[in-house]
C-alpha positions in Angstrom: -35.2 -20.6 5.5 -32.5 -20.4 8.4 -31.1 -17.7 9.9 -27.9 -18.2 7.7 -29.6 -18.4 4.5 -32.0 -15.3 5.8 -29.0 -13.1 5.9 -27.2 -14.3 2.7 -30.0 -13.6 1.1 -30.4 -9.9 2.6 -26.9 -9.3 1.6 -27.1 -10.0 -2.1 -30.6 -8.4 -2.0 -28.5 -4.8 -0.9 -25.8 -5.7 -3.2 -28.6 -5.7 -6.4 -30.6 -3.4 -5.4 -28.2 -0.7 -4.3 -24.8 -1.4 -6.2 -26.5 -3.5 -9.2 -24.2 -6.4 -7.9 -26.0 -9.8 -9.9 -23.9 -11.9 -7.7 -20.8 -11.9 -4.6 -17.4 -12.6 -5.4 -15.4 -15.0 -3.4 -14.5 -14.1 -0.2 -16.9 -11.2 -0.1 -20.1 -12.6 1.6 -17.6 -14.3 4.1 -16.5 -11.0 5.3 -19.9 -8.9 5.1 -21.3 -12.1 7.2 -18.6 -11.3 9.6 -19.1 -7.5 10.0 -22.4 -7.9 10.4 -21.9 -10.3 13.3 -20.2 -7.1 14.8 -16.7 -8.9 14.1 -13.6 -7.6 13.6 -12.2 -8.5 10.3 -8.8 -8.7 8.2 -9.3 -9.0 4.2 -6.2 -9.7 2.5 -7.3 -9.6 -1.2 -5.5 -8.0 -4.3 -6.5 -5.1 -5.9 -9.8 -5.3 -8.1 -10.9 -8.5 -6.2 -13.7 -6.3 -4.8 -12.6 -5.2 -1.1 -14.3 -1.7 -1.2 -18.0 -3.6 -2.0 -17.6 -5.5 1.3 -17.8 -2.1 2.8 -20.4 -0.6 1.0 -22.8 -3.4 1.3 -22.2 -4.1 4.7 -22.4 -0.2 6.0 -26.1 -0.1 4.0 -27.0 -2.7 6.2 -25.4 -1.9 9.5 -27.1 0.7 11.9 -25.2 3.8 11.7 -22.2 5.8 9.8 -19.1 3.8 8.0 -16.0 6.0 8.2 -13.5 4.8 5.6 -9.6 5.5 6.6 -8.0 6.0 2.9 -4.5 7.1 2.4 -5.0 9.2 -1.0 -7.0 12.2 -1.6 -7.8 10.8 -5.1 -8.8 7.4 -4.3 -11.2 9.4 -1.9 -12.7 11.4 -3.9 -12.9 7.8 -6.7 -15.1 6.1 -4.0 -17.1 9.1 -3.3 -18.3 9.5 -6.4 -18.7 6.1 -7.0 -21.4 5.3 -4.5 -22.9 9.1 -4.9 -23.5 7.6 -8.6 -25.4 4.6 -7.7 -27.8 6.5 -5.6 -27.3 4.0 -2.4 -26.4 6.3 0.2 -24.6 9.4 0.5 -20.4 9.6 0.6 -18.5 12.2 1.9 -14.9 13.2 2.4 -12.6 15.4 4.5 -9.7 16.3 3.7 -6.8 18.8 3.1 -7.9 20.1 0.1 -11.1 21.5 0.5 -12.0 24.5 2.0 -12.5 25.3 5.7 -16.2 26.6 5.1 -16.6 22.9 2.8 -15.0 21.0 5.6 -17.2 22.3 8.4 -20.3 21.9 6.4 -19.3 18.2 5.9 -18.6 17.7 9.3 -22.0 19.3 10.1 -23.6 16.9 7.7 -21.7 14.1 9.2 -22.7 14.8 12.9 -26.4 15.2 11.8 -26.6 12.0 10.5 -27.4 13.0 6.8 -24.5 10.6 5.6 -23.6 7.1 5.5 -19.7 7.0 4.5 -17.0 9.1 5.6 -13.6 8.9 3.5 -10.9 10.3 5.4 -7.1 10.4 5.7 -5.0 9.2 8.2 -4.0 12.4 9.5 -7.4 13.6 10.0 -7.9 11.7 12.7 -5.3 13.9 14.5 -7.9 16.8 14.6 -10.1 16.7 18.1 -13.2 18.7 16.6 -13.3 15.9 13.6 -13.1 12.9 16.5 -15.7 14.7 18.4 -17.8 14.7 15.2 -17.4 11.2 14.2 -18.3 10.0 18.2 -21.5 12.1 17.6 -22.4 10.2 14.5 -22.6 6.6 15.9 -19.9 5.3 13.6 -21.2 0.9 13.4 -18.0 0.3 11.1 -14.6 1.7 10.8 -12.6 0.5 7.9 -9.1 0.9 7.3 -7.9 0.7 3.5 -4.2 -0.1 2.4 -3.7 -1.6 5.6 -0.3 -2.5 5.4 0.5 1.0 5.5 0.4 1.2 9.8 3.2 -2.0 9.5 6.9 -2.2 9.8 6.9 -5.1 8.0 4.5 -4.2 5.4 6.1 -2.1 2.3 4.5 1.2 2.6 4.8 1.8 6.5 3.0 5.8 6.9 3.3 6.9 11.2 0.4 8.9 10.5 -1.6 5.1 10.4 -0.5 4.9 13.8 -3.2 7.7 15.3 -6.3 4.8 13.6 -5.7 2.2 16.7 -6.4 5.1 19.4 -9.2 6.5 17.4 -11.2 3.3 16.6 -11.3 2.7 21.2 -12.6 6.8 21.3 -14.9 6.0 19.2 -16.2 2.9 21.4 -14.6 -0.2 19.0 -16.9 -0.1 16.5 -16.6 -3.4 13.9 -13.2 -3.1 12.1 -12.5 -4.2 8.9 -8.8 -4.1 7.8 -8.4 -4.2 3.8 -5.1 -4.6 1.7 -4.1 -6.0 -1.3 -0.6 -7.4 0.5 0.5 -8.9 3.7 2.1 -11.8 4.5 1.8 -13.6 8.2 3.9 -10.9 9.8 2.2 -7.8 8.0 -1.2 -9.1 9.3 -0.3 -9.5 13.1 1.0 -6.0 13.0 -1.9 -5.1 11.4 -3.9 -6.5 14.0 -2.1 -5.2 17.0 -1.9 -2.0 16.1 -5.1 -1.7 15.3 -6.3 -3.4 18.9 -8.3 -5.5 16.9 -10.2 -8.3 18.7 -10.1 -11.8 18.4 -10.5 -11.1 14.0 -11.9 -13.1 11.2 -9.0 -13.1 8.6 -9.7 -14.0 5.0 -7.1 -14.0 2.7 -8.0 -15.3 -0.6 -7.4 -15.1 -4.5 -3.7 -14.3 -4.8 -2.7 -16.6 -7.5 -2.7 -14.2 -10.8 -2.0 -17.0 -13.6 -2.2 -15.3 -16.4 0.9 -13.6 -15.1 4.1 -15.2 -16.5 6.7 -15.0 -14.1 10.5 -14.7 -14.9 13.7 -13.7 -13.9 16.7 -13.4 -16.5 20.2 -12.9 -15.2 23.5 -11.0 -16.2 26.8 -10.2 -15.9 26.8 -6.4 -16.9 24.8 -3.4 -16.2 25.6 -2.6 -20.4 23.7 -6.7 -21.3 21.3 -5.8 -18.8 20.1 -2.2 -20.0 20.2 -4.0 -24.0 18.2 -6.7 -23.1 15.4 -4.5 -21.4 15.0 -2.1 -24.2 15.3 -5.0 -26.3 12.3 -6.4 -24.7 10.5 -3.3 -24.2 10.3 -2.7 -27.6 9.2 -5.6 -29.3 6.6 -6.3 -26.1 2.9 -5.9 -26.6 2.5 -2.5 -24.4 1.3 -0.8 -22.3 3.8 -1.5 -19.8 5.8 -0.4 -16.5 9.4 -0.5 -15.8 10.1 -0.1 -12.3 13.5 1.1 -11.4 15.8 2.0 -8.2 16.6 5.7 -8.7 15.3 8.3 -10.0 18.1 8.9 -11.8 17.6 5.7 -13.7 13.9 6.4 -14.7 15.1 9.1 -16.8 18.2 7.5 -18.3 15.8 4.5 -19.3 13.2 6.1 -20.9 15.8 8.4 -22.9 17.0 4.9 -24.2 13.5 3.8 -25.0 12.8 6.8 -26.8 15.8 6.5 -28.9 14.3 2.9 -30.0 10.9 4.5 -31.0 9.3 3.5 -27.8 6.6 6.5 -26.2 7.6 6.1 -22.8 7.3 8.7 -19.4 9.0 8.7 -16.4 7.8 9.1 -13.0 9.3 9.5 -9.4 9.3 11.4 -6.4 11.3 14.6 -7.0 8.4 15.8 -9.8 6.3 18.3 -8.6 2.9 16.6 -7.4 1.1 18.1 -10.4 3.4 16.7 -13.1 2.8 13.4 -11.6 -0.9 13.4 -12.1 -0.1 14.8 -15.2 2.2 12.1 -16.2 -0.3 9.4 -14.0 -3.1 10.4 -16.2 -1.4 10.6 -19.2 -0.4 6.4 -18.9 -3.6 6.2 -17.4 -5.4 7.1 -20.7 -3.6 5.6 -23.4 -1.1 8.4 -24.4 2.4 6.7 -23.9 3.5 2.9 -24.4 5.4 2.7 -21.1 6.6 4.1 -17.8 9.7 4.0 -16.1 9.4 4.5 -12.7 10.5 4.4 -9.2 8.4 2.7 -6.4 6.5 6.6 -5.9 4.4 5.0 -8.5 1.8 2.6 -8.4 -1.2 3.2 -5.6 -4.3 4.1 -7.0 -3.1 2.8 -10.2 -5.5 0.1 -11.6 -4.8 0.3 -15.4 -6.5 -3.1 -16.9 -4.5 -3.3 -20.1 -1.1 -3.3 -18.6 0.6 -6.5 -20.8 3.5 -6.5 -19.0 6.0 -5.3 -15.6 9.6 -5.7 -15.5 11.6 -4.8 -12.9 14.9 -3.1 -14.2 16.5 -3.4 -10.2 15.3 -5.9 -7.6 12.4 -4.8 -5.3 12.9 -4.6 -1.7 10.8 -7.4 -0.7 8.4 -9.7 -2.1 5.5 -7.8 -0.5 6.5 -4.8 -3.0 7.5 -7.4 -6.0 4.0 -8.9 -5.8 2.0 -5.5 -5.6 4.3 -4.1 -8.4 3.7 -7.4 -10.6 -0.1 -6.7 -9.9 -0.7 -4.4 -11.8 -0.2 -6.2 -14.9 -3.0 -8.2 -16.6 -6.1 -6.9 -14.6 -8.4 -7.6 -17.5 -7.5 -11.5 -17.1 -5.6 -11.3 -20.3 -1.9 -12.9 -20.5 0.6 -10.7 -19.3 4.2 -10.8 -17.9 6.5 -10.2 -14.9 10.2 -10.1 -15.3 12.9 -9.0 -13.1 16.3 -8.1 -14.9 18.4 -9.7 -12.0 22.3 -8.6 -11.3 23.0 -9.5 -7.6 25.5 -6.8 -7.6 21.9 -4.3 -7.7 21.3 -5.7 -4.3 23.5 -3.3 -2.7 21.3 -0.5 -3.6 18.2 -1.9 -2.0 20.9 -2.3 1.4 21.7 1.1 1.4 18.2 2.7 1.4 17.5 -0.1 4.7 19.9 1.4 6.4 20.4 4.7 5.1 18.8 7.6 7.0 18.1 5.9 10.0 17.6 7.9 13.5 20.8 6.8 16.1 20.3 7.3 19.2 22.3 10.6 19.9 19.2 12.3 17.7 17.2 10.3 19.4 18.0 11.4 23.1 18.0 14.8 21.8 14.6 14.6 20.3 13.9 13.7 23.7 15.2 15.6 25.9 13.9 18.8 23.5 10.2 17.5 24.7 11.1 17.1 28.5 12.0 20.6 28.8 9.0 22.1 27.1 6.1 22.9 29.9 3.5 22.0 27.7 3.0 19.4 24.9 4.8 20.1 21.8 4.3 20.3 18.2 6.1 18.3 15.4 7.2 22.1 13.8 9.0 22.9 16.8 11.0 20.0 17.7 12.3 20.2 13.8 13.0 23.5 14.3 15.3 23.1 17.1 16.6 19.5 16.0 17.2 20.1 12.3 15.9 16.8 11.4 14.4 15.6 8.3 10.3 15.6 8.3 10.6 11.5 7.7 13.4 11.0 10.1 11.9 13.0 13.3 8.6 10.9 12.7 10.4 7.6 12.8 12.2 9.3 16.1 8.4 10.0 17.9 6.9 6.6 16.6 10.3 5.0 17.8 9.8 7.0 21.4 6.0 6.3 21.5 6.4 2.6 20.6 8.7 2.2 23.6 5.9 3.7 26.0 7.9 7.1 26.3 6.1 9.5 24.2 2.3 10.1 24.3 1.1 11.4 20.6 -2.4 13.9 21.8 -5.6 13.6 19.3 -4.4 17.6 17.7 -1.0 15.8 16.7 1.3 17.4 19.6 3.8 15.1 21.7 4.4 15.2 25.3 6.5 12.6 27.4 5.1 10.1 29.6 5.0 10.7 33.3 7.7 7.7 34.0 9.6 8.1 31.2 13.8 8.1 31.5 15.0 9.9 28.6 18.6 7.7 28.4 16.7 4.4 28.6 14.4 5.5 26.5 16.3 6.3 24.0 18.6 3.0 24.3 15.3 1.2 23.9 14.2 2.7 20.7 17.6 2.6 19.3 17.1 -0.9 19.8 13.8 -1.0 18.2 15.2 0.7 15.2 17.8 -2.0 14.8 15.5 -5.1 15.3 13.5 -3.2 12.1 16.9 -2.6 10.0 17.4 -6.7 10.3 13.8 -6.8 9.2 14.2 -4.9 6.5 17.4 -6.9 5.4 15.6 -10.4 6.4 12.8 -9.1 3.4 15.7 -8.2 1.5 17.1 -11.6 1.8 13.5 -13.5 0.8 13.8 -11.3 -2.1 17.5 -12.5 -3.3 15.9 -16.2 -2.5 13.4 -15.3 -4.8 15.6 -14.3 -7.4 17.8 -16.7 -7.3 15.5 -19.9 -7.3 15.3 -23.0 -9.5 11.1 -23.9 -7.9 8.4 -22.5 -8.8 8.5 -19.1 -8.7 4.4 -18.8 -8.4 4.6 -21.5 -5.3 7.5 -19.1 -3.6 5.2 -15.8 -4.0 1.9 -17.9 -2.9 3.2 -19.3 0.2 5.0 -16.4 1.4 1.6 -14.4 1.7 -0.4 -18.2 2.8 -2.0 -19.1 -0.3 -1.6 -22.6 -1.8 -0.2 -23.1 -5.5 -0.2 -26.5 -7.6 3.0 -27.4 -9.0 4.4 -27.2 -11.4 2.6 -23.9 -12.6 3.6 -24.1 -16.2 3.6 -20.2 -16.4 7.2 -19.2 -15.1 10.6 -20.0 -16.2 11.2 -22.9 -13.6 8.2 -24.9 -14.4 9.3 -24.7 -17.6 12.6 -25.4 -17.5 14.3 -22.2 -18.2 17.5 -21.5 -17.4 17.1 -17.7 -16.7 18.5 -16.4 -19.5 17.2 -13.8 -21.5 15.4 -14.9 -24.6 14.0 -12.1 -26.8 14.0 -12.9 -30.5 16.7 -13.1 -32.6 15.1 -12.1 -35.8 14.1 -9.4 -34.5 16.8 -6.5 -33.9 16.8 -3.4 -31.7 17.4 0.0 -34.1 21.0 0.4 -33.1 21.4 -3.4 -34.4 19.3 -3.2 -37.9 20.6 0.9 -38.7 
């Protein structure tokens, strides 16, 4: 047996024996192989494709502790007790909810080597006792999940991603393995920079979903539009998600739906964080036929039953469309995509990529706020004395720090470099700030494109994130010669039209 076949056959004997894994999905043993060559490693893979077993498998076979970068508490605490249930090897997490006396006994744990997986967020690594910690452990892998988050490009961009790049060299450059469900060419080399990953395997695989019909109807009024949605909504097989804009709009929609007999929630931002896990679970298990909701909904959601997603007002960009469409038909089962498409709707998406943006005044004054301080800073006091949003003076420091002005210490505070000119500076990250408004307005534009195309729509989604699609597809309006029109039944009427 060569060496090859020797290590193949290691890796599905730890991915029986441990995780009761008969057999490797594709793409996995590529990038366990690669991890295990001490590789860095990008896996672009959509969500229940089996990213988190590369992980798992590869860390029981790797020579030390796997820390496992994850962005929500809950997904945490779904992969800790995951492996704790298969009896592999023991998971742990740290995070903002437990107590301190939990937290310190974890980290004793960890540093005593009596664990093999760490689940932490971002933010964590902001903390120098749980760096010093995680350096005594001998971390052999470092994972980042939801990669896309530490991007510009990439739909979900979160600055506390930004402290993983500096973290992974403290703690020697262990192997990195960079997991996300979407990223298109320019997603991944951020990805890659950022994290100062090293000359990196990159798989991306498996993003055709063809049992996913994909369609875009078109109209003239907001009043056609809002009919033909609850139209379709209610004589769709359910469960099923309707993404929307506004929050506003969530509401309004599902108070139409009601009125035609559909059970449908709303979801979005301005709840308070326990009615949306109250309203999460709720879909989750069964209890309502659809959701209306703004973007604030939809990681960690991995609902196998959802029949269909329609998309009340255009996404952003396709990197958002196709992770919102994603979430349909997870059991393999036909399901279907539709965006209700007005292009007067666009201006709404224009607004929020430009709205709220730093200029440079604020950002000078940010700056010059630091320079007189004797002594590093923290966040709380520079929005004390600047009055800026939370959001807007973290896009300010990761502006500053991008340009080489502001150092970011490992407890969080801010200080400015030695060389730094607060004017030029300033200028610089103004500029920086623009070149990611046209960014944001050039994904924008693919998005329209999308919308408004007579090819195949699978083939346009495919190739933007470098996968290959046959044409025709014979599963979207274009391949089969639809004209974009809406097309529910007409036998069979709404309630205002049969009462």
């Amino acid at each position: 047996m060569s060496g090859h076949q020797k290590v193949r056959a290691n890796i599905l004997q730890v991915a029986r024996e441990h995780f009761g894994f008969e057999s490797l999905r594709p793409g996995q043993g590529e990038a366990i192989r690669s991890l295990l060559d001490a590789n860095d490693t990008l896996v672009v893979q959509p969500t229940g494709a089996g990213k988190s077993a590369i992980y798992q498998i590869a860390g029981i076979i790797l020579k030390g502790v796997t820390v496992v970068i994850s962005p929500l508490i809950a997904l945490q605490k779904d992969q800790v007790d995951s492996i704790n249930a298969q009896n592999a090897a023991e998971a742990v997490a740290v995070n903002s909810q437990q107590r301190t006396g939990e937290t310190r006994e974890t980290l004793d744990k960890i540093e005593e080597g009596k664990v093999e997986y760490i689940f932490l967020a971002p933010e964590q690594l902001r903390k120098q006792e749980t760096l010093d910690r995680l350096a005594a452990a001998a971390v052999s892998l470092f994972v980042v999940d939801e990669a896309h988050c530490i991007s510009e490009w990439g739909h979900d961009f979160r600055p506390d991603y930004l402290q993983i790049g500096p973290a992974i060299e403290r703690l020697g450059h262990p192997a990195v393995l960079a997991v996300t469900a979407t990223a298109s060419e320019n997603v991944r080399r951020e990805i890659i920079d950022r994290l100062g990953m090293r000359d990196p395997k990159i798989i991306v695989h498996g993003f055709d979903r063809p049992n996913i019909y994909l369609r875009v109807d078109h109209f003239s009024s907001e009043e056609e539009k809002l009919a033909a949605l609850v139209h379709r909504v209610r004589w769709a097989e359910k469960p099923g998600i309707v993404y929307v804009a506004t929050r506003k709009k969530s509401e309004e929609i599902m108070r139409a739906l009601d009125e035609e007999g559909v059970h449908a929630l709303f979801y979005h931002a301005g709840l308070r964080a326990k009615e949306r896990d109250a309203i999460q679970q709720q879909f989750m298990a069964g209890g309502a036929e659809a959701i209306v909701a703004t973007n604030a909904f939809g990681m960690g959601v991995d609902k196998a039953d959802v029949r269909f997603v329609y998309h009340y007002d255009i996404s952003d960009s396709l990197d958002s469309y196709y992770q919102e469409i994603g979430r349909a038909g997870r059991d393999g089962k036909k399901a279907e995509a539709v965006l209700f498409y007005r292009p007067e709707n666009l201006g709404v998406q224009k607004f929020h990529a430009g709205a709220g943006k730093p200029d440079q005044a604020q950002i000078e004054k940010v700056a010059e706020f630091i320079s007189q301080e004797n002594a590093p800073v923290a966040p709380a006091q520079i929005l004390e004395e600047t009055e800026l949003s939370g959001r807007k003076l973290a896009t300010v420091l990761h502006q500053l720090e991008d340009v080489g002005a502001l150092d970011v210490l490992p407890g969080g505070e801010v200080q400015l470099s030695e060389d730094a000119n607060i004017a030029e500076a300033a200028a610089a990250a103004a500029s920086q700030q623009e070149h990611h408004q046209e960014m944001r307005r050039e994904k924008l534009r693919q998005m329209q494109a999308y919308a408004e195309s007579s090819t195949c729509r699978r083939a346009i989604l495919l190739e933007y994130f470098g996968d290959t699609c046959e044409q025709p597809c014979n599963n979207c309006d274009n391949c089969e010669g639809g004209t974009g029109t809406p097309n529910p039944d007409p036998s069979a009427g709404t309630r205002r039209e049969v009462a």
